[in-house]
MDAnalysis code that builds the backbone (N, CA, C; Angstrom):
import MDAnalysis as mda
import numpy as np

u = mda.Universe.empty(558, n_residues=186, atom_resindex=np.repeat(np.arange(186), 3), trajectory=True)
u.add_TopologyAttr("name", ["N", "CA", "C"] * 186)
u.add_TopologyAttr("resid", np.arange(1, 187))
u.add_TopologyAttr("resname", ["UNK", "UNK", "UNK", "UNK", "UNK", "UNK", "UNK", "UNK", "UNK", "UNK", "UNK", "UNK", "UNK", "UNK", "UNK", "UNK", "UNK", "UNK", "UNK", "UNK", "UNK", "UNK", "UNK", "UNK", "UNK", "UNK", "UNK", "UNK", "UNK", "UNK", "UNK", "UNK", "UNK", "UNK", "UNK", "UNK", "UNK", "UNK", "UNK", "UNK", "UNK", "UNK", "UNK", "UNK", "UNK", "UNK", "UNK", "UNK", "UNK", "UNK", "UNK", "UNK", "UNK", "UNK", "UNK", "UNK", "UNK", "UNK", "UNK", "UNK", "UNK", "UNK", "UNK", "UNK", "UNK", "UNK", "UNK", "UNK", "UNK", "UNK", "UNK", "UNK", "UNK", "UNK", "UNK", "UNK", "UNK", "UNK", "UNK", "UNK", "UNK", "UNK", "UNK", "UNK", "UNK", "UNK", "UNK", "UNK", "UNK", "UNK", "UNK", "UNK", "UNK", "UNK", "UNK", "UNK", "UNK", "UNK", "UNK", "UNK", "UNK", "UNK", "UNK", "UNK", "UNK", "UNK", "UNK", "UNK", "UNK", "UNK", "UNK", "UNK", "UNK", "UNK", "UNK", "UNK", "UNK", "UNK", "UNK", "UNK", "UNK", "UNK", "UNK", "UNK", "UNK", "UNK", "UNK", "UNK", "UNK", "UNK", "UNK", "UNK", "UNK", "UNK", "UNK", "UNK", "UNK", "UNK", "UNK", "UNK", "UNK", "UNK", "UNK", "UNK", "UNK", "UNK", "UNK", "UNK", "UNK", "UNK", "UNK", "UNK", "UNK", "UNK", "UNK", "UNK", "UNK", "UNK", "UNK", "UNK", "UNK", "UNK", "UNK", "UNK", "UNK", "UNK", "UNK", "UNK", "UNK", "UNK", "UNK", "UNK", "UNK", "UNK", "UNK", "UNK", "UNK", "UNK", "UNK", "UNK", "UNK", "UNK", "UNK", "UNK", "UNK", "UNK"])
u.atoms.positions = np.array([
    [23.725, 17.315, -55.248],
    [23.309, 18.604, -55.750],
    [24.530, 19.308, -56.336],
    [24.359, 20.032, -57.339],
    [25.393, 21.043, -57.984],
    [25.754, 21.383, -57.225],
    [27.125, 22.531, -57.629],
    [27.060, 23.558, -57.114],
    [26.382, 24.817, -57.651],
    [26.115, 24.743, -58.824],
    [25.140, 25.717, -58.896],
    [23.510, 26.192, -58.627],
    [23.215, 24.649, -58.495],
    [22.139, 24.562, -57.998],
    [22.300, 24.659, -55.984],
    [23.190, 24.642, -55.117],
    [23.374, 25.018, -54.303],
    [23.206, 27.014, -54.236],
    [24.082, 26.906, -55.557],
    [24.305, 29.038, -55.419],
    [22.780, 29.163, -55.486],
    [22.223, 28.407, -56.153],
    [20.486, 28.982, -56.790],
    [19.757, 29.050, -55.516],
    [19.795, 27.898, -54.686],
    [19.172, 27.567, -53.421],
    [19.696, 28.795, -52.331],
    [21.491, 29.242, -51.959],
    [21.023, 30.116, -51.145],
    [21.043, 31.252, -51.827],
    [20.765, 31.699, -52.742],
    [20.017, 32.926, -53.688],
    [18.848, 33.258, -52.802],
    [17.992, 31.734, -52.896],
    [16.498, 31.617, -52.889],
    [16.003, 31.876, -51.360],
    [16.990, 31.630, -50.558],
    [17.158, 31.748, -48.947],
    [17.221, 33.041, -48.591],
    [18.343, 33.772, -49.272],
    [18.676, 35.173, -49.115],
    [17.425, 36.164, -49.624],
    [16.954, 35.678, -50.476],
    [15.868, 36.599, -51.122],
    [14.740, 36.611, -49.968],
    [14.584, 35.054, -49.362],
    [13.434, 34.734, -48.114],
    [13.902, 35.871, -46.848],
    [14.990, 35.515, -46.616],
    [15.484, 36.036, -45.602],
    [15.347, 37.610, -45.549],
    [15.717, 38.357, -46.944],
    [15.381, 39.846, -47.153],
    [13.571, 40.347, -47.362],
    [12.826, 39.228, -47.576],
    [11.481, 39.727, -47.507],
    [11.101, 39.274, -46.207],
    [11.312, 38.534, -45.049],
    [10.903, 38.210, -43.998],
    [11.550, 39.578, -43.158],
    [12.568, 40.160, -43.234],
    [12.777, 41.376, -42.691],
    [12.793, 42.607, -43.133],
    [11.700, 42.925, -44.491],
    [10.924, 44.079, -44.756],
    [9.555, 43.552, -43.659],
    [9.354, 42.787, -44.129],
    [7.655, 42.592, -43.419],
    [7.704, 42.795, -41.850],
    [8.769, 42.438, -41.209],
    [9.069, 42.717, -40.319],
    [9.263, 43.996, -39.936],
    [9.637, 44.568, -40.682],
    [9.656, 45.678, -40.494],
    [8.177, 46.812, -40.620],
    [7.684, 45.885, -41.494],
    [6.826, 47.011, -41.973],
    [5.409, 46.624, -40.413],
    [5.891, 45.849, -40.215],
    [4.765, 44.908, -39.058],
    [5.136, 45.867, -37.975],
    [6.283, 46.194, -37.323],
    [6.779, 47.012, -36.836],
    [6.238, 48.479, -36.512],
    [6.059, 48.941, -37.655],
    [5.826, 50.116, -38.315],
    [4.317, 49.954, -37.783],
    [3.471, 49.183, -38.785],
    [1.804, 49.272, -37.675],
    [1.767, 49.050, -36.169],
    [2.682, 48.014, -35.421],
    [2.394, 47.433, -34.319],
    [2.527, 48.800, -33.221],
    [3.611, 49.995, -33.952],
    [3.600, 51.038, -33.202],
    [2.633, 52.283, -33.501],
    [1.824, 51.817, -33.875],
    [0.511, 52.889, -34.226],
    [-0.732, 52.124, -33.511],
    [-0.544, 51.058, -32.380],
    [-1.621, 50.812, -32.172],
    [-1.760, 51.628, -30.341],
    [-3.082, 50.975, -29.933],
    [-3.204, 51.249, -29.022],
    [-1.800, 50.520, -27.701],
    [-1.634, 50.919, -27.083],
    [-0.242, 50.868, -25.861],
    [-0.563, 49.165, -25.442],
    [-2.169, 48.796, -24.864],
    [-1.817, 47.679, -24.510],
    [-1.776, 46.295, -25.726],
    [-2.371, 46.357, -27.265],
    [-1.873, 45.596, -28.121],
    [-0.452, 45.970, -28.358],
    [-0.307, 47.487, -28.396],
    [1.119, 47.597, -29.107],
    [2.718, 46.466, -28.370],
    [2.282, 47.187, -26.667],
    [3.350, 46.154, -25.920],
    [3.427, 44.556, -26.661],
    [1.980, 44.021, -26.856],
    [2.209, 42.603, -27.391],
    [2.843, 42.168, -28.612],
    [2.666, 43.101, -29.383],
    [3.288, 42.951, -30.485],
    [4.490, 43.229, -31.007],
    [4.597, 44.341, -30.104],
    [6.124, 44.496, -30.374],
    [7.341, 43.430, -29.316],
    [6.522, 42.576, -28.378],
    [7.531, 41.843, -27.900],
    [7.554, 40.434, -29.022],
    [6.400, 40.056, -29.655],
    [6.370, 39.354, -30.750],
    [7.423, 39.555, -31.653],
    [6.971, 40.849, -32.393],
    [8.222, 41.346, -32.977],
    [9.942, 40.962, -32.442],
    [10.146, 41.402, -31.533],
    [11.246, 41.236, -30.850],
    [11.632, 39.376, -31.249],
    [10.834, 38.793, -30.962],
    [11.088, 37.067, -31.168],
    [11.478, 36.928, -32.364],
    [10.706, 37.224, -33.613],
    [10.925, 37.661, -34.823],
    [12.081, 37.846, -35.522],
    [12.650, 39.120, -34.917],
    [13.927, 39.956, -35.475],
    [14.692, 38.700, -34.881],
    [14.702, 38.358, -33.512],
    [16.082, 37.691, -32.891],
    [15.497, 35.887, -33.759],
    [14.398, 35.262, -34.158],
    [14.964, 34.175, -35.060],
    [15.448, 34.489, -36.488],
    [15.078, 35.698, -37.005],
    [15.509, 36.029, -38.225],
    [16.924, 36.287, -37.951],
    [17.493, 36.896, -37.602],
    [18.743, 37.072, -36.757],
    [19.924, 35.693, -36.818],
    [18.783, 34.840, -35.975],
    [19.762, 33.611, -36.127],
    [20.040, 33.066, -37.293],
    [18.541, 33.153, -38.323],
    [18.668, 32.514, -39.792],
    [19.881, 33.055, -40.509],
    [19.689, 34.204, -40.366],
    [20.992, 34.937, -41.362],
    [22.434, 34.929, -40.814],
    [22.337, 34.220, -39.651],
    [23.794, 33.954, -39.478],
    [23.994, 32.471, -39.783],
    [22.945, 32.034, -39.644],
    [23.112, 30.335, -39.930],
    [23.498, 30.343, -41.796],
    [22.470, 31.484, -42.498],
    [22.592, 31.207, -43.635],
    [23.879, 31.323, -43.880],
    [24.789, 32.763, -43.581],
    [25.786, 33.134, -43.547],
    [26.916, 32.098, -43.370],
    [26.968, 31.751, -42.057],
    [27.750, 30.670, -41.967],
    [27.897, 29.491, -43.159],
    [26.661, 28.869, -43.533],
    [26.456, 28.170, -44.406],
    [27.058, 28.718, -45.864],
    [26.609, 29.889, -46.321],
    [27.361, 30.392, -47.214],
    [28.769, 30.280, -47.597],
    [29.487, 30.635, -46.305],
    [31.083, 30.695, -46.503],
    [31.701, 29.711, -46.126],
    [30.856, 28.331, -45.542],
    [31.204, 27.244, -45.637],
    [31.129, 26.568, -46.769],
    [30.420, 26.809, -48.261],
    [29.999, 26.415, -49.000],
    [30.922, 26.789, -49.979],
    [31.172, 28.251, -49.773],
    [32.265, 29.035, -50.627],
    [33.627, 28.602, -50.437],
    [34.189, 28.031, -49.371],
    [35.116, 27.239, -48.888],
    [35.315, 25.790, -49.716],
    [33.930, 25.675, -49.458],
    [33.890, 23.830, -49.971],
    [34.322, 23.472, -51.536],
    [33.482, 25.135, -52.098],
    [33.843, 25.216, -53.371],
    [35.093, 25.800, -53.951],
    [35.904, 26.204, -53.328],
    [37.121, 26.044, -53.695],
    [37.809, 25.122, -53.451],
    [37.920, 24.314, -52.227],
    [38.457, 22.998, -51.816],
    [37.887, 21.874, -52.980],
    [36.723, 21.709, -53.312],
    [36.392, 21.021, -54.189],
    [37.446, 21.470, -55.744],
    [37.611, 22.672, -55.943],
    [38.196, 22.977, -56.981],
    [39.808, 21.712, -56.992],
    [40.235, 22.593, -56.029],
    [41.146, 21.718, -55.126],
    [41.719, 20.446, -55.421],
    [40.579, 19.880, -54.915],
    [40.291, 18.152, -55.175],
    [40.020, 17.658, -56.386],
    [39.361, 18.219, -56.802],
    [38.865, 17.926, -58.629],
    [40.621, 17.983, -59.365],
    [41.246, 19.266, -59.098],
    [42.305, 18.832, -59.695],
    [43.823, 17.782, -59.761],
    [43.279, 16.826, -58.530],
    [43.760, 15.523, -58.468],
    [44.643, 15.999, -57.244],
    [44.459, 16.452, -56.015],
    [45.627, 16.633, -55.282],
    [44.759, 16.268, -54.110],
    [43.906, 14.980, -53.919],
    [43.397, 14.183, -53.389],
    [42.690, 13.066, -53.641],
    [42.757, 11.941, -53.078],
    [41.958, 10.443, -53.178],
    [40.464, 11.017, -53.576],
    [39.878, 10.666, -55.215],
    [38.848, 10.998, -55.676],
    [37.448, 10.413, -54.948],
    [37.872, 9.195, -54.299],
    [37.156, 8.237, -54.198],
    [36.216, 8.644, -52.529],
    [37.457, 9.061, -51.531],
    [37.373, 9.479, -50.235],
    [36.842, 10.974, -50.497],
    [36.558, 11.674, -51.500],
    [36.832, 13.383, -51.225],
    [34.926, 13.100, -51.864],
    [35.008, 12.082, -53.000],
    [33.556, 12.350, -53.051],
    [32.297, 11.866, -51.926],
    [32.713, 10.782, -51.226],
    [31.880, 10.351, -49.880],
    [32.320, 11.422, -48.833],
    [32.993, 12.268, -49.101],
    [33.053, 13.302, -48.023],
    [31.726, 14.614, -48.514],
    [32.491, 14.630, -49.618],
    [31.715, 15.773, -50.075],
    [29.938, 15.340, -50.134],
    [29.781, 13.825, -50.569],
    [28.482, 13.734, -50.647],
    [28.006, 14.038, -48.570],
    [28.514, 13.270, -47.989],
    [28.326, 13.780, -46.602],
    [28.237, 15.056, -46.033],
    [29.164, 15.597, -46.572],
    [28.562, 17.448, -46.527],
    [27.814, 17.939, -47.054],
    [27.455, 17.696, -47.949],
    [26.569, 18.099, -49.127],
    [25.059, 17.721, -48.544],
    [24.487, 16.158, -48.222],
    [23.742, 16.151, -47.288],
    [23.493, 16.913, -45.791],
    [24.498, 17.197, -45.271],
    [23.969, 18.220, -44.083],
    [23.749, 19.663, -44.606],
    [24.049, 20.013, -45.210],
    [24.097, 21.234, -45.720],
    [22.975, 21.626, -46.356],
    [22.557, 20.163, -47.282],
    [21.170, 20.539, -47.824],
    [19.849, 20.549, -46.746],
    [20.747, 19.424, -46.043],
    [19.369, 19.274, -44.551],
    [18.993, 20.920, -43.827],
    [20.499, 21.444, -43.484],
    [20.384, 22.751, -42.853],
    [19.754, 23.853, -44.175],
    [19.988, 23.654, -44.764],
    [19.147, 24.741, -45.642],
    [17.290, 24.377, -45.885],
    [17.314, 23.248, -45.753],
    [15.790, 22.764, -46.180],
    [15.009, 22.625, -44.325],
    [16.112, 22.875, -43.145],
    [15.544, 23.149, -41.771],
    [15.347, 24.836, -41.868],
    [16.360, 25.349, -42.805],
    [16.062, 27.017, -42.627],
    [14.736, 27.634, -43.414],
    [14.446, 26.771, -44.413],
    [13.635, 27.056, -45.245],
    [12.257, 26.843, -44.408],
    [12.533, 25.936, -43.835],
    [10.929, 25.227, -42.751],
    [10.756, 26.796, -41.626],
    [11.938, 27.065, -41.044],
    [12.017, 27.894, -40.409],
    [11.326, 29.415, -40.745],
    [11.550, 29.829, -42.082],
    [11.365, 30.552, -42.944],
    [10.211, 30.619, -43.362],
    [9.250, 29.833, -43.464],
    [8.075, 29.550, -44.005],
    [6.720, 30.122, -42.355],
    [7.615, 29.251, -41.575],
    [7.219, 29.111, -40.053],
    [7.125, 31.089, -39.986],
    [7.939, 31.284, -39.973],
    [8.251, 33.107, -39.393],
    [7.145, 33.627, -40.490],
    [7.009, 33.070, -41.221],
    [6.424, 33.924, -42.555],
    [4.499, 33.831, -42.301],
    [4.477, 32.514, -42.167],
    [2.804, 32.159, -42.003],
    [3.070, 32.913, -40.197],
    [3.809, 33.000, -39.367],
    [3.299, 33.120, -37.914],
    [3.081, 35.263, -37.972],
    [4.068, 35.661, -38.912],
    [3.877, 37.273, -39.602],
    [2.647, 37.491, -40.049],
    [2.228, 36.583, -41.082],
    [0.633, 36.773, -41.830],
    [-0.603, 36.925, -40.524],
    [-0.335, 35.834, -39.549],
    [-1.415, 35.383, -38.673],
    [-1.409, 36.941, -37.629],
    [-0.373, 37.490, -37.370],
    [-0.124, 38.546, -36.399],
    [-0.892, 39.500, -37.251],
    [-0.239, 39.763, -38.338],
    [-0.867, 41.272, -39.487],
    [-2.639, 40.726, -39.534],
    [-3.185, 39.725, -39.578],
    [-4.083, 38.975, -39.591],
    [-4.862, 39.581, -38.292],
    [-4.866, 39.366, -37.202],
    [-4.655, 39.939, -36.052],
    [-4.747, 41.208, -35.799],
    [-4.101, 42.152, -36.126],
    [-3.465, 43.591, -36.258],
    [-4.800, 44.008, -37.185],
    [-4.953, 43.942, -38.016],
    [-6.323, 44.035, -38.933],
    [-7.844, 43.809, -37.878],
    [-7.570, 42.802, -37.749],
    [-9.076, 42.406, -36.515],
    [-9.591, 43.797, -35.492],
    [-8.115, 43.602, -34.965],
    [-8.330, 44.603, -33.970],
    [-8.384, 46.347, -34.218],
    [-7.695, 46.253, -35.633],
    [-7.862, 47.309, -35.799],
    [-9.743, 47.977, -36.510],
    [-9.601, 47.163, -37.023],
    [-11.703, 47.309, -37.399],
    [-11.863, 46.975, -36.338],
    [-12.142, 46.009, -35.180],
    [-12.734, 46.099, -33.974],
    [-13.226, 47.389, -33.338],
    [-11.887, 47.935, -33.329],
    [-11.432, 49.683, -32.981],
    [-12.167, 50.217, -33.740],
    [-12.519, 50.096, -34.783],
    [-13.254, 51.302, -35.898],
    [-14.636, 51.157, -35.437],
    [-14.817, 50.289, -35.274],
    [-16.653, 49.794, -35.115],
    [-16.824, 50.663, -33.761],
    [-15.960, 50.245, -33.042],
    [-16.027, 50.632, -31.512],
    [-16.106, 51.900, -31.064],
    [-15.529, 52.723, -32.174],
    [-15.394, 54.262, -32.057],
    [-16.547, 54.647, -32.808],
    [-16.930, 53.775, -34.090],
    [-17.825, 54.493, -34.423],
    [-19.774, 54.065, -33.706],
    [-19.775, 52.941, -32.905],
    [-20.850, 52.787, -31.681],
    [-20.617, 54.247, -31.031],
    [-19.279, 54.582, -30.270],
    [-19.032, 55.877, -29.421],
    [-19.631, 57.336, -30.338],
    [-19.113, 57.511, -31.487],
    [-19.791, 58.385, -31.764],
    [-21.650, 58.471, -32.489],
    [-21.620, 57.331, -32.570],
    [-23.239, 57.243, -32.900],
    [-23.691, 57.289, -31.079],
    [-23.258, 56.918, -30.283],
    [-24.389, 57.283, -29.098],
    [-24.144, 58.635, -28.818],
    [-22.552, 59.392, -28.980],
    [-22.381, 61.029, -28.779],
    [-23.640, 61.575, -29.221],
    [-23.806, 61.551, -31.177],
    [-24.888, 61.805, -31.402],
    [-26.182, 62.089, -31.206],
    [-26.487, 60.762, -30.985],
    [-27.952, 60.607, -29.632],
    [-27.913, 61.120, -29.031],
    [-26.626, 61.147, -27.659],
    [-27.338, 61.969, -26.598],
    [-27.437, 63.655, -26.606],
    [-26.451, 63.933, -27.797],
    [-26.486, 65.000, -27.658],
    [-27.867, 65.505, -28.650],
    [-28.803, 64.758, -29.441],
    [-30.145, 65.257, -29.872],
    [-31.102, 65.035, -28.799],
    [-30.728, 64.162, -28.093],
    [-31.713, 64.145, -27.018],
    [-31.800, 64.809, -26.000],
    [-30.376, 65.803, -25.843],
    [-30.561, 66.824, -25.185],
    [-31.322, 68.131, -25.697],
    [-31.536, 67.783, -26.685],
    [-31.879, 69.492, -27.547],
    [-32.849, 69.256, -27.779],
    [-33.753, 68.278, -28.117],
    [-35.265, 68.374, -28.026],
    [-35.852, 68.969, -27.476],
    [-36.131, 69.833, -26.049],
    [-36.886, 70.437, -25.444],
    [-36.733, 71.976, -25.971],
    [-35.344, 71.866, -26.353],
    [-34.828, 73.658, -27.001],
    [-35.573, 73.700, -28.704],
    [-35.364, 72.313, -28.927],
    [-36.135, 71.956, -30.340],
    [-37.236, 72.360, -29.993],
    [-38.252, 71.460, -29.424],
    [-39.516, 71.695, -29.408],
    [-40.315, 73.446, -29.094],
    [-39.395, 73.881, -27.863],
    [-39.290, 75.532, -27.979],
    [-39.266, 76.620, -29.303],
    [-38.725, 76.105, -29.757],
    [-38.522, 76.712, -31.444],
    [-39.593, 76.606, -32.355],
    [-40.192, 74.941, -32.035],
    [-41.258, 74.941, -33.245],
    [-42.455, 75.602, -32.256],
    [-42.729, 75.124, -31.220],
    [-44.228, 75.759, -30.825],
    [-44.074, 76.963, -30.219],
    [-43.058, 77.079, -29.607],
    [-43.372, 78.804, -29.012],
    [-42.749, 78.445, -27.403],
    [-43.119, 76.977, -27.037],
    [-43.185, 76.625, -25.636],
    [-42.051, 75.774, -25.229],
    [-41.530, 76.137, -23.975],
    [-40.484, 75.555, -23.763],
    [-40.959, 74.464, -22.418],
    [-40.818, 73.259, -23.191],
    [-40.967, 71.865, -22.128],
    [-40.427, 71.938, -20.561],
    [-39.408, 72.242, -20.936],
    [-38.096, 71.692, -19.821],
    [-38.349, 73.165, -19.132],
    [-37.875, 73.275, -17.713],
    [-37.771, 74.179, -16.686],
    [-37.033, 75.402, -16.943],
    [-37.481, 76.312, -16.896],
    [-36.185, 77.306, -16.848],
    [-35.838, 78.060, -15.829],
    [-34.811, 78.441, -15.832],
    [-33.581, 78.778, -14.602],
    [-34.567, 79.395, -13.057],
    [-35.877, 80.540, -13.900],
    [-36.553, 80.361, -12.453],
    [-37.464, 79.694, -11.746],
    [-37.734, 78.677, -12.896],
    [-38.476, 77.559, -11.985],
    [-38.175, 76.927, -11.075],
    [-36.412, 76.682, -11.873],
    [-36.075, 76.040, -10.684],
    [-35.525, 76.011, -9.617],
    [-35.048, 77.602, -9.726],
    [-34.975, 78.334, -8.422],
    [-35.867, 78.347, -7.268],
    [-36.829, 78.698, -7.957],
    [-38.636, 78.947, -6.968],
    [-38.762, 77.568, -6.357],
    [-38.484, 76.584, -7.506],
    [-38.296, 75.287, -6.570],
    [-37.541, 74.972, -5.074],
    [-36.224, 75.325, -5.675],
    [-35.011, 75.005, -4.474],
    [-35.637, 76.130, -3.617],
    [-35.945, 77.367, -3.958],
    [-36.295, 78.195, -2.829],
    [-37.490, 77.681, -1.465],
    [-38.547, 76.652, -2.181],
    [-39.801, 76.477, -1.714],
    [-39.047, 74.786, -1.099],
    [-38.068, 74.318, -1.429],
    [-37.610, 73.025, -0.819],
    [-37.044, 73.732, 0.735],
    [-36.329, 74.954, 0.571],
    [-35.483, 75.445, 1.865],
    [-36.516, 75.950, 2.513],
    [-37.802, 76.150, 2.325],
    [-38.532, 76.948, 3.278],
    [-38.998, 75.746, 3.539],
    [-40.050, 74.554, 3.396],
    [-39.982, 73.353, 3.891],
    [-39.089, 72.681, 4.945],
    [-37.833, 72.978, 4.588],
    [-37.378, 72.396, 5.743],
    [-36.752, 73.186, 6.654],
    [-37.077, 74.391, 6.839],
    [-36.976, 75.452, 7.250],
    [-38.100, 75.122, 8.779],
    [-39.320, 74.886, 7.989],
    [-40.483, 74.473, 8.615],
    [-40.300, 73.448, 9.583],
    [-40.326, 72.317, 8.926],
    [-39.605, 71.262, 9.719],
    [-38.747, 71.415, 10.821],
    [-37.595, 72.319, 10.880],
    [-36.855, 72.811, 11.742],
    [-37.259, 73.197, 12.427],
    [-38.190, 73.659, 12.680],
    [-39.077, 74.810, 13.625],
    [-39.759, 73.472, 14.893],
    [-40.648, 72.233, 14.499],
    [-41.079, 71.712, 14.727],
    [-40.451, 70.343, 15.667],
])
């Protein structure tokens, strides 16, 4: 591989690496607007997240200024102040791990990226779950609260009020205590 086609590649890493930790971030940002017991889960998810992204960008890093190294040492060597023969089976040997570790970071990268989608994926579910769920809660509020007012309804249209009022059901409780009033006696 070039070296410029190396610069292109960790360009292409760095660019991965800077959109895997907006999304992260922004994942962040919803996971703390949810309810306490998804939120705990997600934000320890999160946490896994930041700390492999974490490692990537030091791996990339490392890789970088090992590369930036190589490419001056190569400068180095190219200008004859080493065995051409030994510096290129070296360099092809580095050059293979290097591409290996960048094409393991990239797997890595892809991995964090589809396992982000599946969470926000997730985060969505539950969040309409929640919507439906609140809105069942306020459609039965509804109900019960018309089904309390029907008898005050029905009062309004005919004149007559269904349901008991306050001295009925007094006269009631009054005529329950003299009953066992009675009873007592006996």
């Amino acid at each position: 591989m070039r070296l410029e086609q190396k610069r292109q590649k960790f360009s292409e890493i760095k660019a991965g690496l800077d959109d895997a930790e907006s999304l992260i971030r922004k994942m962040d940002l919803e996971a703390r607007s949810l309810q306490p017991n998804v939120k705990a889960v997600l934000l320890a998810k999160l946490r896994e997240y930041k700390s492999d992204l974490n490692n990537l960008k030091s791996e990339h890093k490392r890789l970088a200024s090992a590369n930036s190294n190589q490419a001056a040492r190569d400068d180095l060597l190219e200008s004859g102040m080493a065995d051409a023969m030994s510096v290129s089976a070296n360099q092809r040997g580095r050059l293979m791990m290097s591409t290996e570790r960048l094409n393991e970071s990239s797997d890595r990268i892809k991995e964090s990226r589809r396992t982000m989608r599946e969470t926000e994926e997730l985060g969505v579910s539950i969040l309409q779950d929640l919507h439906q769920q609140r809105q069942s809660l306020l459609h039965a509020n509804d109900t019960v609260f018309l089904l309390l007012k029907v008898p005050y309804r029905h009062h309004l249209l005919t004149g007559k009020f269904e349901g008991k009022d306050e001295k009925e059901i007094n006269e009631e409780r009054r005529k329950k205590e003299q009953v066992k009033e009675i009873k007592m006696l006996f």
